[in-house]
C-alpha positions as CSV (number, residue, x, y, z in Angstrom):
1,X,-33.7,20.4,-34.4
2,X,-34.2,23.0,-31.5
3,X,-35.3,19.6,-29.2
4,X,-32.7,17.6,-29.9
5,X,-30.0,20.1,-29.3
6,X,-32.1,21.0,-26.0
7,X,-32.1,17.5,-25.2
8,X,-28.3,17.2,-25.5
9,X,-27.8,20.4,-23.7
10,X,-30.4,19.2,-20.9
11,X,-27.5,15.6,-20.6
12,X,-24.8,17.5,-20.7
13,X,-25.7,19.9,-17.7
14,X,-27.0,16.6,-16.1
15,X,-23.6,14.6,-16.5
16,X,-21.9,17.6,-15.6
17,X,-23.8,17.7,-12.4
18,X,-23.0,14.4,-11.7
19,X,-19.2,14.3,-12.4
20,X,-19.1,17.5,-10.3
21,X,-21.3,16.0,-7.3
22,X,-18.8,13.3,-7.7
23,X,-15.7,14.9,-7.4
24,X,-17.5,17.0,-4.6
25,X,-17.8,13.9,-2.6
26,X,-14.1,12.6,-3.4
27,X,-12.6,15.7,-2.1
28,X,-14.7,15.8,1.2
29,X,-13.7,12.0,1.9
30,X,-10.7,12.6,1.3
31,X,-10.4,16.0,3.7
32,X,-12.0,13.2,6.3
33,X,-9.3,10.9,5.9
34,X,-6.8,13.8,6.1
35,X,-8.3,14.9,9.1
36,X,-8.4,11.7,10.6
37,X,-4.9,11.1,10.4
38,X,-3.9,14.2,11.4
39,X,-5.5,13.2,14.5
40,X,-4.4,10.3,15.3
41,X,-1.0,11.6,14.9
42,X,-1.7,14.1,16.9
43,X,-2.4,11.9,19.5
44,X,0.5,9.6,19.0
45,X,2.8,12.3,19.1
46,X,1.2,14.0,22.2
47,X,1.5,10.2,23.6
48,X,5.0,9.9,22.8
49,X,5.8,13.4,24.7
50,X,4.2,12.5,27.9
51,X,6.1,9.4,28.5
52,X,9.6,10.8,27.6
53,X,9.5,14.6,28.8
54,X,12.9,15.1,28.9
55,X,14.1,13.3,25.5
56,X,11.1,15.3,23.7
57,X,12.6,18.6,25.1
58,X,16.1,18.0,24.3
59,X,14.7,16.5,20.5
60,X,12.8,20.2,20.2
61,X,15.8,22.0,21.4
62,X,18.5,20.3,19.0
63,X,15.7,20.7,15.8
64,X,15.4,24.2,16.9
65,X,19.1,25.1,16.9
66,X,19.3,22.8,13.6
67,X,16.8,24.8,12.2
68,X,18.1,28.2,13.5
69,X,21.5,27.6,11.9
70,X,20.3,26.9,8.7
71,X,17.8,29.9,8.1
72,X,20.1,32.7,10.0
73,X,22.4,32.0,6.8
């Protein structure tokens, strides 16, 4: 009896391994992909700001007032 529950103990750490080697490897492609992207819009943005100077400056300023109206309340 002690070998068979010693056995079953032995899977269960194994499959736990496993499922938590798996989910190890989800969460670190999907921290790639996250980083990726936030990357590549990054560089879109920073893109976007260098061919319009002026538009981007007046966009920041009216967000900024937008957003200084709304949290001085």
């Amino acid at each position: 009896m002690s070998s068979f529950s010693s056995s079953a103990r032995n899977a269960s750490e194994s499959d736990a391994k496993e499922k938590a080697q798996s989910i190890t490897r989800k969460a670190q492609q999907l921290y790639n992909d996250a980083c990726e992207t936030a990357s590549r819009t990054t560089d879109r943005v920073t893109g976007q700001i260098r061919n319009n100077p002026v538009q981007s400056s007046f966009l920041a300023l009216g967000i900024g007032y937008i957003l200084g109206r709304l949290f001085s309340r």
